[in-house]
N, C-alpha and C positions, 0 to 999 in steps of 0.2 A: 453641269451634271451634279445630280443631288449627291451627296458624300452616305457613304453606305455605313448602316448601322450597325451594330450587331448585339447581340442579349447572351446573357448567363444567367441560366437558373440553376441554384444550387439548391434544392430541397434537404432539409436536416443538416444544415452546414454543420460541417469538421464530424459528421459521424464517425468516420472513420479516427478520429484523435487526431493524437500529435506525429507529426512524422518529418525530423530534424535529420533523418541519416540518410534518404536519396536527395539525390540533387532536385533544388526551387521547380528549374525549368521543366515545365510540363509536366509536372506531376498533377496525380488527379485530386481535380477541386477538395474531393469529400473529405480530403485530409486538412490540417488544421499545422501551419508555421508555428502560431501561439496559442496554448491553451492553458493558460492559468487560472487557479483556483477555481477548477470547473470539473465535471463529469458528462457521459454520456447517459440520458437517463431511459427510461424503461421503453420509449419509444422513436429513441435514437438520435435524439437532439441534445446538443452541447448545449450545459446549462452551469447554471452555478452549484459548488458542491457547497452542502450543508456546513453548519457555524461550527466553532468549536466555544462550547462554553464553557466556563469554570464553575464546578459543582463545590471546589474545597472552597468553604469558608474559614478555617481555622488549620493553619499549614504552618503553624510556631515551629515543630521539632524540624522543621524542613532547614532553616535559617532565611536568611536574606536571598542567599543568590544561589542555593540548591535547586535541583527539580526532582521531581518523582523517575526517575530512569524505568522500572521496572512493574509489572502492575500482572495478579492475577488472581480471578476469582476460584474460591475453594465453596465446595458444599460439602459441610459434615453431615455424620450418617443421622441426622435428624432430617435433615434436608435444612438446614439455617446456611445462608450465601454471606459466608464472609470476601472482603476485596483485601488483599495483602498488598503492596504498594514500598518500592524501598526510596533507599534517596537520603544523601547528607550520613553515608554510613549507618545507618537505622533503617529498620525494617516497621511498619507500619500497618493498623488494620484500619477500615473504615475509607469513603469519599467525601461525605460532606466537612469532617473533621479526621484528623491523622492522629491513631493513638499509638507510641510508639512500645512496640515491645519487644525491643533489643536486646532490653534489661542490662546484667552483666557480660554478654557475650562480647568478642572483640571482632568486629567487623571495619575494614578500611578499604571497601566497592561497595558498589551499585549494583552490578553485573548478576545478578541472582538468574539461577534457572528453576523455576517453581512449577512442583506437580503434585498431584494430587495422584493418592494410591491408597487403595484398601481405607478409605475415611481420614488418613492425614495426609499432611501436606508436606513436602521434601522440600530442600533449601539447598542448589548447589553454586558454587562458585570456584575458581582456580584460585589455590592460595588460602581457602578457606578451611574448618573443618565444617560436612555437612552440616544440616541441621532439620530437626523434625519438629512441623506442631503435629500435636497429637491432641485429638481431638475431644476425647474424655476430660484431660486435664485444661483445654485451651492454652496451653503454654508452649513455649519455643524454648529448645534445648541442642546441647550438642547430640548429633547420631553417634552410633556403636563404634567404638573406636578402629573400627577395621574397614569401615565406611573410606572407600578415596576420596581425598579431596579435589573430585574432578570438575569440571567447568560445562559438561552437559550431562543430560540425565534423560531416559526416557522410561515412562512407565506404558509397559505394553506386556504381551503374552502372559502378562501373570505374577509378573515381577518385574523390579526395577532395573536399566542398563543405564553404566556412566562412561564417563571415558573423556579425554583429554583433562590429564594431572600435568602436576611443573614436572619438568625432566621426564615427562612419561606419555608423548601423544599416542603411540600404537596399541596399546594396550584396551579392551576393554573389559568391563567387569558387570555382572550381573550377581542379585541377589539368589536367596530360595525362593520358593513358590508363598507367594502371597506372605510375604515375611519384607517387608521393607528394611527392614535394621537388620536381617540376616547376611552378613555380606563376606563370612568363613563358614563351613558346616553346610551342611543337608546339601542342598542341587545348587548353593552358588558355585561363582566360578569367576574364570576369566581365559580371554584370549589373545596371543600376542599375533596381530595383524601384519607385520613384518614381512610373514613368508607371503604373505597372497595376494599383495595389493600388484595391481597389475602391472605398473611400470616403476616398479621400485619401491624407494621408500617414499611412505607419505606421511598424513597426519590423520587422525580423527578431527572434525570439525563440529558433526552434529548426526545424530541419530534420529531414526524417524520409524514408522509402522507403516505399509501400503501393500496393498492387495494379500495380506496375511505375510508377507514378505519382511522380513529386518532388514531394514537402510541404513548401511554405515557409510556418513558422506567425508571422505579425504576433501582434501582442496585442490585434486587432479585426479582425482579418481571418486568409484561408486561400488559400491561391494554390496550384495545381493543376497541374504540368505534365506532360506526357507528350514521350517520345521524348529521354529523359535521357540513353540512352548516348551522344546525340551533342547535346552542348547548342548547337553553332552552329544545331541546326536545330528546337530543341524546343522544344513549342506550349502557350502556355497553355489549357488544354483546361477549366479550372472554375475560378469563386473560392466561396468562402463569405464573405458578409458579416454584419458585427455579431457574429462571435463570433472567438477566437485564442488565443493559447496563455499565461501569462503568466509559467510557470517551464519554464525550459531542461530540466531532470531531472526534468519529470513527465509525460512523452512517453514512452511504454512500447508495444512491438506483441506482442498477446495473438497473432498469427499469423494471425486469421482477421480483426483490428481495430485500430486505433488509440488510446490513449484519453490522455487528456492533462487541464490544470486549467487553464481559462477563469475571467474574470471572475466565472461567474456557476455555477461548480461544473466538475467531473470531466464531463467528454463523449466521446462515441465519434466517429472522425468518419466511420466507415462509417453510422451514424444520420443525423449531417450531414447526409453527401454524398445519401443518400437526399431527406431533407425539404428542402434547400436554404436551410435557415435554423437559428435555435436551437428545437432539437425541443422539443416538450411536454414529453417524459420523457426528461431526462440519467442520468446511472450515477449521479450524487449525487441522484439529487429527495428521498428522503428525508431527509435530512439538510441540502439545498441553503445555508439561510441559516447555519445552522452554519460547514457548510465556508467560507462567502465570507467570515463574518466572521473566523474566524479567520485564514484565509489575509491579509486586510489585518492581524493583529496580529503576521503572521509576520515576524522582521526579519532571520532567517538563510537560508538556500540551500534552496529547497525542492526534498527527492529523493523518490525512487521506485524500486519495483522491481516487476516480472512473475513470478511463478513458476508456472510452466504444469504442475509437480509438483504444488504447492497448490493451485493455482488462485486467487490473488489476486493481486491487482494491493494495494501497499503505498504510501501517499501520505503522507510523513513529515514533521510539522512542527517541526524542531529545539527553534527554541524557545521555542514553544508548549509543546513536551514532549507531543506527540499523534500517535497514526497514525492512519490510517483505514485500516482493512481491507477491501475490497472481496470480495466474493466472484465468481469472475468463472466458474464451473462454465454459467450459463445467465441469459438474462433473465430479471425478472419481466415483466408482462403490460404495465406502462407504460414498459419499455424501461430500466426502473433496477436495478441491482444490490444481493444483498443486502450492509450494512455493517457495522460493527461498531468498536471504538474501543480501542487499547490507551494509557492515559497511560503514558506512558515519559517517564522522566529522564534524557538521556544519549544518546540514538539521532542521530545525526548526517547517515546516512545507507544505505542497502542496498544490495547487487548481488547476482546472481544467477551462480552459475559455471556457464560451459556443458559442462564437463567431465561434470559429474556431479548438476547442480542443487540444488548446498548453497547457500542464502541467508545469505550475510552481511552483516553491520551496522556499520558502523562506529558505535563507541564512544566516552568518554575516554580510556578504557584500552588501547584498540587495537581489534580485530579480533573479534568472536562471529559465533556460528551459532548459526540460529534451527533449532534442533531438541531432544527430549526433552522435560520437562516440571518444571525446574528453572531459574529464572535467577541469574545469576552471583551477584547480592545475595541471595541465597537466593528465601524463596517469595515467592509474587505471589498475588492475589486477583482471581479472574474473579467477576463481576457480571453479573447478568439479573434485570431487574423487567419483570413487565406492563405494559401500558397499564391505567390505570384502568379496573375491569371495574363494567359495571351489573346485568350478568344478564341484560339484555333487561329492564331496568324502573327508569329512571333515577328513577323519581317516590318509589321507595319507599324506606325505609331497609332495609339489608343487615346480620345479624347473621353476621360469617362462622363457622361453627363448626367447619370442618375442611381443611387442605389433607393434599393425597396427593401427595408426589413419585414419582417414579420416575428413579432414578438410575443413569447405565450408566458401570461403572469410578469411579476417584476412592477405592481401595483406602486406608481410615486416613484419610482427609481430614478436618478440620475445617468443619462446613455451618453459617451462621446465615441462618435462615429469617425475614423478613422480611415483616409486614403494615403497612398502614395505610390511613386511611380519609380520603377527600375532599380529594384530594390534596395530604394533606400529607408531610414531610419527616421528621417524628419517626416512627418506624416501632416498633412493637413488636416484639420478639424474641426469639428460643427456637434454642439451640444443640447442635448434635449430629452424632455422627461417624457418617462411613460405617463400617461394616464392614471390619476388616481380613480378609484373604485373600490366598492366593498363586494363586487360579485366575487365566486368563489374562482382561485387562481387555477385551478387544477380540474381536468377532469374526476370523475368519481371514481375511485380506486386505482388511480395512478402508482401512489404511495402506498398502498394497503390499507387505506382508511376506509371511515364507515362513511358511510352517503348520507347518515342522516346531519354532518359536520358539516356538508357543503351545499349550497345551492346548485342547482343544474349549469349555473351560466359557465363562460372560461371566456377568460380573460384574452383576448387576443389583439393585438396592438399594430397597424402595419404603419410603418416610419417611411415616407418619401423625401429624399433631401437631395439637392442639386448640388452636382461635384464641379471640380475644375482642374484644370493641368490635363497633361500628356506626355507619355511615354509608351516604351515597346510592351511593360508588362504592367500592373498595377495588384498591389495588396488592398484586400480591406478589412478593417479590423473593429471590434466594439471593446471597449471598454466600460465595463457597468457595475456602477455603486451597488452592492448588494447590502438591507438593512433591515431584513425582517422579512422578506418576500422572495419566492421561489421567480425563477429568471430563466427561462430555456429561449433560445431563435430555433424558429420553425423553418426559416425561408431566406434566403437572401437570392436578390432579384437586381442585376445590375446591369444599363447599357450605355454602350459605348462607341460615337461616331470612330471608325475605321479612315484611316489618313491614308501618308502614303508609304511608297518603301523607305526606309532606311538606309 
């Protein structure tokens, strides 16, 4: 009697991302065990995410073994885009070279909170005294001495709000009306958050602007006010309890949302605000004990960035040496987003220029941009393995005897195709190059490009390669050299003779 076969097609494999937090067994295909240095791209294929390259040539005031921690673009009221950048205790202007203008002042962090209001640019840190460039003079100086030296800062309704000082987390303090150095006199102010925080005391962590609403985020709690352009009279209108914010730079507004990293994972608080509590399904559930656990091993600054170009929201753990990639194009069905994982050595931290939406990183070295498909240290290696596949027959043993990729672009690349059985960790393997060619890798306007950049063709590559061994489940996984060419799997197509019971 012939021994019965059976086939798995996974179309757009790991669309769904990563997902480490339900259990292997029988989970659905679409999700992705590993997906390193990779994104979901505009047609829902795991591919490799963009290079990170190094723009600073000339990074002297940085030293030897600093890196840029903090990075943001300011436009004075000429419209001229300057990029401020700190790092090694100095404050910095410029990407290609770093020019430092710290001058006299006495700074000993990185940790800068920088915004821009009324044509300058504010400088907050805990421990620090403020400080303003003001835009006329191009210089950087101490603010008005009644300025706190608090460690966030938000410029919204009309004037400036800070809050979290040493010895002073409940407190916040806002300016006059379009007066950034007004911080005694006319309509500042302040207010001690003490009495109202929902379950006692807490702390201020990070303040935020959303649906014309002021967001004060504790780190267990969410306090809600309405009627901010005139704070003598503005009402707290909602809290959220048991859940809060617990790093200052990972508060990011996607424009339609909020989304920020709580105790207990990355959350929206337009979700929140809806359920009134901590939702069922956060933007991390996948991933959930992952990220909390790491975030308690994180011991440097944790940042973030938005790119409403890409569509990801990037939650960066120094030094961890980890990002998480969020894909933030649409929900899935339990309200989580898809994710993904770059290890990086080196990443410090992100901004996004609003000029023109180049994402940059700060580095050791100084200053990259996350664009192309080369990083500074040369190539990189995007990873995707299945979740352990049964075939719909977990009792039987699986002899796999063939996988079929399908592969779009990745022009010359180097591919190791990757099996193994019952989930183990030694994999067997078989290596092999794409095709080179100069047709064009990409459909026309994938990326947001002109058509007249590309030929009509696309690159599409289908890999047949002959397996062996047997087990109840089997992973498969690709490993690919990524070095100047864009890298997506369209298809994987695998079959496997069915044995007997176990």
């Amino acid at each position: 009697m012939a021994q019965q076969r059976q086939n798995i097609y996974i179309g757009a494999p790991g669309f769904r991302g990563l997902n480490t937090q339900d259990a292997p067994v029988g989970q659905d295909a679409s999700f992705a065990s590993i997906a390193e240095n990779a994104v979901i791209d505009s047609f829902g294929r795991i591919g490799a995410r963009e290079g990170v390259s190094l723009i600073t040539s000339s990074a002297t005031p940085l030293g030897s073994s600093a890196g840029v921690e903090v990075i943001k673009e300011f436009t004075d009221r000429a419209g001229n885009v300057l990029v401020f950048s700190t790092g090694n205790n100095k404050i910095f202007t410029g990407t290609t070279s770093l020019s430092n203008i710290t001058g006299s002042l006495t700074v000993n962090a990185n940790n800068w909170k920088i915004v821009s209001f009324n044509g300058d640019a504010y400088f907050f840190q805990r421990g620090h005294d403020a400080l303003k460039y003001t835009d006329s003079s191009s210089a950087l100086a101490v603010l008005a001495s009644a300025a706190p030296d608090a460690n966030e800062c938000l410029a919204s309704f009309g004037r400036l709000w800070a809050a979290d000082v040493v010895g002073n987390k409940y407190t916040m303090y806002w300016t006059s009306t379009l007066a950034g150095s007004t911080w005694s006199g006319g309509s500042s102010g302040s207010l001690d958050l003490t009495t109202v925080w929902p379950n006692g005391f807490d702390e201020v962590t990070a303040l935020a602007e959303f649906n014309d609403l002021l967001v004060i985020f504790g780190k267990r709690s969410i306090l809600l006010y309405s009627g901010a352009s005139n704070p003598a009279t503005m009402v707290l209108q909602d809290t959220i309890t048991n859940i809060g914010c617990i790093a200052r730079d990972s508060v990011q507004s996607t424009g339609s949302d909020l989304v920020f990293l709580s105790h207990t994972g990355v959350m929206s608080l337009g979700r929140l605000i809806q359920e009134k509590s901590n939702p069922i399904g956060s933007v991390s559930k996948n991933v959930r004990d992952e990220v909390v656990n790491n975030t308690l091993l994180e011991t440097g600054n944790i940042k973030s960035v938005y790119s409403a170009e890409k569509a990801l929201y990037l939650l960066i753990l120094p030094t961890v040496n980890l990002i998480y990639a969020f894909d933030m194009r649409g929900k899935q069905e339990d309200g989580s987003s898809r994710v993904t994982t770059w290890p990086f050595t080196g990443a410090l931290t992100a901004s996004r220029a609003e000029s023109d939406g180049t994402v940059y990183l700060g580095v050791i070295a100084g200053i990259a941009k996350y664009s192309g498909y080369t990083d500074t240290s040369g190539v990189y290696t995007m990873k995707y393995y299945t979740q352990p596949l049964s075939f719909d027959d977990p009792s039987r043993v699986k002899m796999l005897k063939e996988i079929n990729l399908t592969i779009i672009g990745g022009s010359g690349s180097s591919v190791v195709a990757n099996w193994g059985y019952d989930y183990t960790q030694s994999y067997n393997k078989q290596l092999f190059d794409v095709d080179t060619t100069f047709i064009s890798e990409y459909g026309v306007s994938q990326y947001n490009v002109a058509a007249s950049e590309y030929s009509s063709g696309i690159i599409v590559g289908i890999q047949k390669l002959k397996t062996t061994g047997s087990g109840k489940v089997v992973t498969i996984g690709i490993d690919a050299t990524i070095n100047g060419k864009a890298f997506s799997i369209q298809e994987l197509n695998t079959e496997a003779i069915i044995g007997r019971l176990i």
